[in-house]
C-alpha positions in Angstrom: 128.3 72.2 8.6 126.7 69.4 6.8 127.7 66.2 7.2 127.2 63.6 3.8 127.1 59.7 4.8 127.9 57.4 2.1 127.6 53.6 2.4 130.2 51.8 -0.1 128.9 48.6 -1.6 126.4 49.4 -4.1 126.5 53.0 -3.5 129.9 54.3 -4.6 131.0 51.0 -6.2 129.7 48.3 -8.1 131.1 45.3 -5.8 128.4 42.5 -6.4 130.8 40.3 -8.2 133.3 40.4 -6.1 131.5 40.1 -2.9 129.3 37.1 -4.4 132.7 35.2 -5.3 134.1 35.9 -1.5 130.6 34.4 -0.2 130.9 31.2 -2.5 134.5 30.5 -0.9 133.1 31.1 2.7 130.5 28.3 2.0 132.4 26.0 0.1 135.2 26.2 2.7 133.2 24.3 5.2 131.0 22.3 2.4 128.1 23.9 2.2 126.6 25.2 -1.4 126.8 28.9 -2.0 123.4 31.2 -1.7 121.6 32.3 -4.6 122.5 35.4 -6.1 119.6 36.7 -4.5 120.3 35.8 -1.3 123.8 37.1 -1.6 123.0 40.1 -3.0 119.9 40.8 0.0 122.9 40.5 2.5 125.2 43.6 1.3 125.4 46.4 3.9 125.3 43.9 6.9 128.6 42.8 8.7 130.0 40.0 7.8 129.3 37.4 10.2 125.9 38.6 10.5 125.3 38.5 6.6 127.0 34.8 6.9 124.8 34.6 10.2 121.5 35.0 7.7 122.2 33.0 4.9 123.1 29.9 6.7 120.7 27.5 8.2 120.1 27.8 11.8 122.1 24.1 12.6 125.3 25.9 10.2 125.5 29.1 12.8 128.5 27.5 14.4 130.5 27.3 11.0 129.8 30.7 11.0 133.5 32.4 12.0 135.4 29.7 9.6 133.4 31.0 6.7 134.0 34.5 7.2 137.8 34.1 7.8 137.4 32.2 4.4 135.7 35.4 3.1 138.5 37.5 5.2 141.4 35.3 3.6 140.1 35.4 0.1 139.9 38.7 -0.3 143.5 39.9 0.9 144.4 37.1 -1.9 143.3 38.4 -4.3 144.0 42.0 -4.0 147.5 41.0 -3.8 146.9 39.8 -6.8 145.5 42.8 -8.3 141.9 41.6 -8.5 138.5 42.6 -6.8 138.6 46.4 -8.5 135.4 47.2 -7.7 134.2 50.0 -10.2 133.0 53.1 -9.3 128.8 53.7 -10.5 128.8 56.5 -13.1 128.5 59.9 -12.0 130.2 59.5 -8.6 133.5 61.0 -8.9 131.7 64.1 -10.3 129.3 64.1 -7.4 132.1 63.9 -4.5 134.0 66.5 -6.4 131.2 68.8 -6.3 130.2 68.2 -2.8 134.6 67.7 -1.8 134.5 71.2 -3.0 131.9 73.1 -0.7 133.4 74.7 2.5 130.0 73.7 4.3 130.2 70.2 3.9 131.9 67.1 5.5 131.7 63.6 3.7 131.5 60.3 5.5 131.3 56.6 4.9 129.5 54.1 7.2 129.7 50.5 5.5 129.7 46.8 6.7 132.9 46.3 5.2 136.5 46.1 7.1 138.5 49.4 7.5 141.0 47.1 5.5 138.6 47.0 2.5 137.5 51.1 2.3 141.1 51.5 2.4 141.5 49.6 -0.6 138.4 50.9 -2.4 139.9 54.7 -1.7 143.5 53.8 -3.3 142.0 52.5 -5.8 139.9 55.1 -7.1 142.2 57.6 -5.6 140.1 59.0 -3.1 142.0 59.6 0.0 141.2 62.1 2.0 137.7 63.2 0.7 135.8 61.6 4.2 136.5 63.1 7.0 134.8 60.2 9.1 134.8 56.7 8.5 133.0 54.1 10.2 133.2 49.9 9.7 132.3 46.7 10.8 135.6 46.6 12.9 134.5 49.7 15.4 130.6 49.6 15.1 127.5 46.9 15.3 126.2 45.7 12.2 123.7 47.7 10.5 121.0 48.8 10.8 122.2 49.5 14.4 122.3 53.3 14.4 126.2 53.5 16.0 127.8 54.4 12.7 126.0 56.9 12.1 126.0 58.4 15.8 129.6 57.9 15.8 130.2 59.8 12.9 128.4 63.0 14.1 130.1 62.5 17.6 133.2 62.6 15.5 132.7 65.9 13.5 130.0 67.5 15.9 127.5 66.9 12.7 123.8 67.5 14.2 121.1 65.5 13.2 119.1 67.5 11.1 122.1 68.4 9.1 123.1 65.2 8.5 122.0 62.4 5.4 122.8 58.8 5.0 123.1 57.9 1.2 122.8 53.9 0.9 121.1 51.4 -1.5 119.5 49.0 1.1 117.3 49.1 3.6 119.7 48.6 6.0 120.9 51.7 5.5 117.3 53.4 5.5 117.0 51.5 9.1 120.0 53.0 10.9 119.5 56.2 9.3 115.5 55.9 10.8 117.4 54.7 13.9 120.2 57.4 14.1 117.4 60.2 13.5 118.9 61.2 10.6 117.3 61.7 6.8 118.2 58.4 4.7 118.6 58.6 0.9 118.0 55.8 -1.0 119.8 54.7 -4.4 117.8 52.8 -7.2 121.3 51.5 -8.8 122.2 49.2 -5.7 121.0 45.4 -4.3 118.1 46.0 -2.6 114.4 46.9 -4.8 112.9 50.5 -4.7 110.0 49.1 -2.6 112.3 48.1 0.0 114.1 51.6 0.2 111.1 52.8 0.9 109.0 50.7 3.1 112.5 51.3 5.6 112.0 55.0 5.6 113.6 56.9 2.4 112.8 60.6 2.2 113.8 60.1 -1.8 115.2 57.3 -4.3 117.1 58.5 -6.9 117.5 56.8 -10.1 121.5 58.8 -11.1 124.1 59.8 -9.4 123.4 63.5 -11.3 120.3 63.7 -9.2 122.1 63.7 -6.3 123.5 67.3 -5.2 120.2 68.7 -6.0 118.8 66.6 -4.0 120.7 66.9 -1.5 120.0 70.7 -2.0 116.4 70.8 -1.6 116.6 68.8 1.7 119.3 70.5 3.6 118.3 73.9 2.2 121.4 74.8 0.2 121.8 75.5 -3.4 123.8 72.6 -5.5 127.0 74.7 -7.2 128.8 77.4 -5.9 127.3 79.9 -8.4 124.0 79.1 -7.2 124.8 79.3 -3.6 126.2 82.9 -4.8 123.0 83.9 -5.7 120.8 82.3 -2.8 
């Protein structure tokens, strides 16, 4: 079996708004102006009082947990209110249908964000039940700490060399490197090409489309069921 690691934010879903806007309230809730887009954008994939941990000066660490319950607060607000849909990048549903429906592959997810939030994200695109493992910032060091990814071949007996982390940031890369596991990188995330690569991706893809082949050609199977037919 293979086992398929996705991070969320900036990989399955387009969340930069709405993880920008929860930032903003975490620094304006103890009086201190809100990072650069940037910056806010540089911290996706980390856990959230580490990513608050980075953007703050070193004399602001102590606001730290205040800010990210801000964060933590504003975000359960507003989903009761129907907002923060994060969109799904184009091409994804297609790609976990295709790979949902091979009997030789298992699909994970190993993100910064709370169990709470994935939840969310997979009601409402209406994709429970397509991972199999599921790893967050409530069970697991930040990235790029490599226990995410360890966990979630210790969960489905994945083995290294048959197992891929798909993320846009080098973060992901990192605990991929870490884990000793292939990383994928994603071109249509937060963090530059040149990034992705200088922490270790094997490939960058620019679309979701290129993704089953690619995933093909380095786990040595074929990328639809006819072709796996005819390997």
């Amino acid at each position: 079996m293979y086992l398929v690691i996705f991070d969320c934010d900036g990989t399955l879903v387009d969340s930069q708004e709405t993880i920008l806007h929860g930032l903003a309230v975490g620094f304006e809730a103890v009086g201190l102006a809100p990072p650069s887009r940037e910056a806010g954008l540089s911290i996706v994939g980390l856990s959230l009082e580490v990513a608050f941990r980075q953007l703050a000066e070193p004399g602001h660490h102590h606001l730290v947990p205040a800010m990210a319950e801000a964060y933590r607060q504003s975000k359960v607000a507003r989903r009761l209110a129907g907002l923060d849909h994060d969109p799904l990048y184009p091409g994804a549903r297609e790609a976990l249908d295709t790979l949902s429906a091979r009997d030789d592959v298992m699909l994970g997810i190993a993100t910064g964000k709370a169990l709470r939030g994935v939840r969310h994200m997979q009601q409402s695109h209406g994709l429970e039940g397509r991972f199999v493992t599921i790893q967050t910032a409530d069970t697991a060091p930040s990235k790029p700490h490599p226990g995410m990814i360890l966990q979630a071949m210790a969960e489905t007996g994945a083995e290294p060399a048959r197992t891929v982390m798909i993320g846009d940031t080098g973060f992901d890369m990192e605990m991929a490197r870490a884990a000793g596991v292939a990383g994928l990188g994603v071109g249509w995330g937060y963090h530059p090409r040149a990034r992705l690569a200088a922490a270790g991706a094997a490939r960058i893809l620019d679309r979701f489309d290129e993704l089953v082949p690619a995933l093909g050609e380095m786990l040595g199977w074929a990328g639809t069921e006819e072709q796996r037919e005819l390997a």
